[in-house]
C-alpha positions in Angstrom: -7.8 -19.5 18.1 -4.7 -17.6 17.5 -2.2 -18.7 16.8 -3.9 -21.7 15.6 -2.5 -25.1 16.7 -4.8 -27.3 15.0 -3.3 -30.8 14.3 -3.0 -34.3 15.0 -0.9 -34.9 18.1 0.0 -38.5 18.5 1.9 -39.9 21.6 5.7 -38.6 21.4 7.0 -40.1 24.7 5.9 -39.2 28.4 6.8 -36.3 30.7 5.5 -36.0 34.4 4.5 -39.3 34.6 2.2 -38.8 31.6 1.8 -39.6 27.8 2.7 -36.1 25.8 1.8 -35.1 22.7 2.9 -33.7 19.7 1.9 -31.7 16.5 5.6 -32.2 14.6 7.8 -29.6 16.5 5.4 -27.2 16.7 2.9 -27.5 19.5 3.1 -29.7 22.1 0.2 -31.0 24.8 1.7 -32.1 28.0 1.0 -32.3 32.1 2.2 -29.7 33.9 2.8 -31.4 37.2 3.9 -28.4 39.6 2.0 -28.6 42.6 0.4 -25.1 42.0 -0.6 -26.2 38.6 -1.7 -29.7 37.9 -3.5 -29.0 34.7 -2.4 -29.8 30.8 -0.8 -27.4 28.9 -0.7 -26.7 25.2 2.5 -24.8 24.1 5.9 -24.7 21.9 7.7 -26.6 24.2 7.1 -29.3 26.6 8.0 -28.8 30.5 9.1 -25.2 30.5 7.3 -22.8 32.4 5.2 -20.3 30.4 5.8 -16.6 30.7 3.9 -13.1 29.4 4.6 -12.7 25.8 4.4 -16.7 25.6 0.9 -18.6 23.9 -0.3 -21.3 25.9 -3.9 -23.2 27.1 -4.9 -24.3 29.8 -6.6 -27.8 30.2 -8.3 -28.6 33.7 -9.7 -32.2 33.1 -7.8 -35.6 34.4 -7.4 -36.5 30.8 -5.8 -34.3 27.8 -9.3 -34.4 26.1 -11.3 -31.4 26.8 -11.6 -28.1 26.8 -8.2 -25.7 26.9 -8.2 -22.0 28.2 -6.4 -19.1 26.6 -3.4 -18.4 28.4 0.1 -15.6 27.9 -0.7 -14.3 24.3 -3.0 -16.6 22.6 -6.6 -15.9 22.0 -9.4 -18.8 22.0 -10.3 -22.0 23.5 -9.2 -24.9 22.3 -10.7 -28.5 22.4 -8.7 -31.8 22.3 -11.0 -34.4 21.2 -9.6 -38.2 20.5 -9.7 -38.7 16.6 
């Protein structure tokens, strides 16, 4: 997975209704509530739209466990797994 965002994320507050988590500063897993979207996100930041250039997954299941598609930049699938 590149770049690689392996971590612990414990709860750091909510967003959209939802727990978010968060890997220090760096990588943040959090619901993306748009209507067109609706999926959870891994990324840099928490609530702002991704654009080219940027690295983000994707995360279709109800819950923030599962598996994450590559998104923007990054490269790999990532899996969120309770610890």
């Amino acid at each position: 997975m590149i770049p690689d965002c392996t971590g612990s994320y414990p709860s750091a507050g909510t967003h959209n209704g939802r727990h978010y988590y968060a890997f220090g500063s760096a990588w943040y897993i959090w619901w993306d509530s748009a209507p067109e979207e609706l999926h959870w996100v891994i990324s840099d930041e928490v609530g702002v739209g991704q654009a080219p250039g940027d690295f983000w997954w994707e995360g279709d299941s109800p819950e923030a466990v599962g598996e994450y598609n590559s998104a923007g930049d990054s490269v790999g699938a990532a899996t969120v797994d309770y610890a």
